[in-house]
C-alpha positions, 0 to 999 in steps of 0.5 A, a space after each residue: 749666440 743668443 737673437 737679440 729681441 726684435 723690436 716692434 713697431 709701435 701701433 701709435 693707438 694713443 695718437 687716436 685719443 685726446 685729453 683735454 681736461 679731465 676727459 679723454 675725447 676720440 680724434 676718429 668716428 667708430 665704426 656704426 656696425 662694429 661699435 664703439 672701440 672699432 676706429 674709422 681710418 680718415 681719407 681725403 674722400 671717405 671714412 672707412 672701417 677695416 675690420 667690416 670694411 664699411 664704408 662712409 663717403 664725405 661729401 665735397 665743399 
């Protein structure tokens, strides 16, 4: 018997752009040491980068 291809999970990075007319616009800030190309993750009180682990707190309203 032959293993069946184990299928991947997608890692969803086309839902971090966004088209609108003829350009293609970033949806999160890159990261300032890593440089562009090296997205933030969003949470409630801070952006963070995982590849350096930089850290930018978001001031409350």
């Amino acid at each position: 018997m032959a293993k069946e291809a184990a299928k991947k999970k997608s890692r969803g990075k086309w839902s971090l752009y966004e088209k609108s007319g003829d350009k293609i616009n970033r949806k999160n800030k890159s990261c300032p040491k890593c440089g562009p190309g090296t997205f933030m993750a969003k949470h409630a009180n801070r952006w963070y980068c995982g590849t350096c682990r930089y850290v930018e707190m978001v001031s409350g309203k």
